[in-house]
C-alpha positions in Angstrom: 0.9 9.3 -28.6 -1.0 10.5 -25.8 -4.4 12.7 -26.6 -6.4 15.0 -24.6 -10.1 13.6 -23.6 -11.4 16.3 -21.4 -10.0 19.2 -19.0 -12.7 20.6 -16.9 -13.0 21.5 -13.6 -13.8 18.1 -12.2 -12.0 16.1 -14.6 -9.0 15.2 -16.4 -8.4 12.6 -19.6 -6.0 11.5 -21.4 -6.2 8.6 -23.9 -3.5 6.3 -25.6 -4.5 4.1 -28.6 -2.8 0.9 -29.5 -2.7 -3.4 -29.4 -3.8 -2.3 -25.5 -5.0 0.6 -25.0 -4.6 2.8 -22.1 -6.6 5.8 -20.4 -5.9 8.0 -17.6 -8.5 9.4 -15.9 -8.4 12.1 -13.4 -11.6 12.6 -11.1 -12.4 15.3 -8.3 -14.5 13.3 -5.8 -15.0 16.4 -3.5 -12.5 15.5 -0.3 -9.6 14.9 -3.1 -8.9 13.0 -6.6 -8.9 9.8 -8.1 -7.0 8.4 -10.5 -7.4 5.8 -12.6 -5.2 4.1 -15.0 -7.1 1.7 -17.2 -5.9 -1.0 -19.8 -8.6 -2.6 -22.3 -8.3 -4.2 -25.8 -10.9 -4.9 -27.9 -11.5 -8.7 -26.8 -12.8 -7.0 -23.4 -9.7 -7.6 -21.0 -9.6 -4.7 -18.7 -7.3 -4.0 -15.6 -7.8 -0.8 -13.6 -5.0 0.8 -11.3 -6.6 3.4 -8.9 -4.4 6.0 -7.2 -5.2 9.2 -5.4 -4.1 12.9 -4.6 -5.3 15.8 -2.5 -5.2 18.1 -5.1 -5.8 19.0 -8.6 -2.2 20.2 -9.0 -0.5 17.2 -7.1 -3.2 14.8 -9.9 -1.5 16.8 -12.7 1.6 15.7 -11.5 0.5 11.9 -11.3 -0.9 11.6 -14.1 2.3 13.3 -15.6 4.0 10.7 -14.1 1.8 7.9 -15.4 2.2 9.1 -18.8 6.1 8.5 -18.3 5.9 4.9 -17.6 6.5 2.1 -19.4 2.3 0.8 -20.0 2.0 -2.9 -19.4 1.6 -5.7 -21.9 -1.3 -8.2 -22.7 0.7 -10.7 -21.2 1.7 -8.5 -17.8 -2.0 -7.4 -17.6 -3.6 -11.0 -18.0 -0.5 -11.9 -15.2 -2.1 -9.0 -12.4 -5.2 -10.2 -12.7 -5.3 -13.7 -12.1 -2.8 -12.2 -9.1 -5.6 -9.7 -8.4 -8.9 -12.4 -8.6 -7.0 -14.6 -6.1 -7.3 -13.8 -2.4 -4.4 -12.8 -0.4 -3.2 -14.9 2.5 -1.5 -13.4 5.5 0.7 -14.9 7.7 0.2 -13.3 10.8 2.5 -13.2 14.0 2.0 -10.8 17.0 4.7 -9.1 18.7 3.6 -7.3 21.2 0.3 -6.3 23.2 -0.1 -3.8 25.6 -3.6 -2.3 27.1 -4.4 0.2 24.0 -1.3 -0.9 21.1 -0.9 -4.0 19.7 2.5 -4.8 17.0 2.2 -7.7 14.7 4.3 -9.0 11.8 3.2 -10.8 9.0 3.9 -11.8 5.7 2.1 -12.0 2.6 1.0 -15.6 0.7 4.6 -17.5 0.7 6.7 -14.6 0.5 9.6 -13.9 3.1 9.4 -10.1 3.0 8.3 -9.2 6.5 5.7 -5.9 7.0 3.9 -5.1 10.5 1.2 -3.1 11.6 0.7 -1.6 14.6 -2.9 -0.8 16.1 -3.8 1.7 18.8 -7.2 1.7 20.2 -7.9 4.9 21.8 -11.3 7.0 20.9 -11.2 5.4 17.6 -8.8 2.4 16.1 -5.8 3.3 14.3 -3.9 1.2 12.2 0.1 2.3 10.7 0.3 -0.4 8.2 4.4 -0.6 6.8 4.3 -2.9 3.3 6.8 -3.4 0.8 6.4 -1.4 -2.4 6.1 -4.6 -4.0 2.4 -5.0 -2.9 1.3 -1.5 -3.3 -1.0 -2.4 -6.4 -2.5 -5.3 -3.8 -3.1 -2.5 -0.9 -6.8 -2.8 -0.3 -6.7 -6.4 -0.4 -4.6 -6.5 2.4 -6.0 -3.7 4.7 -9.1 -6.0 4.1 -7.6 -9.2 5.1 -6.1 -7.3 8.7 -9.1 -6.0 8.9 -11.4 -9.4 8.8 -8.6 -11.4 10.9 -8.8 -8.6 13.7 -12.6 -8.6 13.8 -12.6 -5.0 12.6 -15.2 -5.0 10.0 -17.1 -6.0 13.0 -17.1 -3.0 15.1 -19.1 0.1 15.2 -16.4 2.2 15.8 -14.2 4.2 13.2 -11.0 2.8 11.8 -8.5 5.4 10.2 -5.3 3.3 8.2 -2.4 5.1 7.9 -0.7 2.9 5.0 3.8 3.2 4.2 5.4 1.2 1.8 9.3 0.5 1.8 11.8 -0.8 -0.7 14.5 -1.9 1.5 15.4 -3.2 5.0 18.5 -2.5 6.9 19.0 -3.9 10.3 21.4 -2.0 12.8 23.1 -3.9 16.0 24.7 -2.4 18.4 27.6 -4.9 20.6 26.9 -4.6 24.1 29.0 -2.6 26.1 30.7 -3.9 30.1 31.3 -1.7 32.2 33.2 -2.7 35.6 31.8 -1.5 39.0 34.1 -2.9 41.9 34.1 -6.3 41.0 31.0 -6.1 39.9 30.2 -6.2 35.8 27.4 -4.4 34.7 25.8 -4.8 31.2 24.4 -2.0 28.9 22.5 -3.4 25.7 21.3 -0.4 24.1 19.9 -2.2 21.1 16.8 -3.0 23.2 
């Protein structure tokens, strides 16, 4: 059963004891909240799962949420973080560069789900990174990653990452249509 911690202006808490216990922690940082969702038993394993909102209504609702879902076990948590201490390996393909926007595929450690970025270098860099859902919980790791392979931790200039996550991939063809001209054939391929 879930118990109340604290309610203040700044912060929210709710506790769960149990075999693993679980807290949820709401925190107003100033330009937003943070969320956290902490695991920890009394042998000292601890995992942490940080989320965010722009308001203290819209972290109500998270943590709501959170409270909803199923919490993890010893044996899930102890899984996420060897996942979490090892380092992430990209697989990295470009698509397409132009002067200022740049497209590049890649996929993450051996997996075959394939997520691209695209990058835009105008006044500052920007970065739309798509991801499956799957490796929401491993977000930072991989804007870090992109981020070291294109040199970007390098620059002094600022770097804004826009980040989307997806669940599923459909892919749309469209046959190419002839037309005939004379005795000519002209071809339309409107899938490019």
């Amino acid at each position: 059963m879930w118990e109340k911690i604290s309610s203040t202006e700044e912060l929210i808490c709710y506790e769960k004891k149990g075999k693993v216990s679980v807290r949820l922690e709401a925190r107003d940082s100033g330009e937003g909240w943070m969320i956290y969702r902490g695991y920890y038993m009394l042998d000292h394993l601890n995992y942490t799962e940080e989320y965010s909102a722009q308001t203290r209504d819209e972290a109500e609702r998270m943590i709501l949420q959170l409270k909803k879902e199923k919490d993890l076990t010893q044996n899930e948590i102890t899984k996420l973080m060897k996942e979490k201490s090892k380092r992430i390996q990209l697989n990295m393909k470009r698509a397409y560069r132009d002067d200022v926007v740049e497209k590049w595929f890649f996929t993450i450690d051996r997996d075959n789900i394939q997520n691209f970025f695209i990058v835009r270098d105008c006044d500052k860099v920007e970065l739309d990174v798509v991801i499956n859902q799957k490796y929401a919980k491993r977000e930072k790791d991989i804007l870090k990653e992109i981020s070291s392979v294109l040199s970007l931790d390098e620059v002094s200039i600022e770097v804004e990452y826009n980040v989307y996550f997806f669940s599923k991939k459909s892919e749309h063809f469209v046959a190419q249509k002839k037309h005939l001209v004379g005795s000519f054939e002209l071809g339309f391929d409107r899938s490019a």
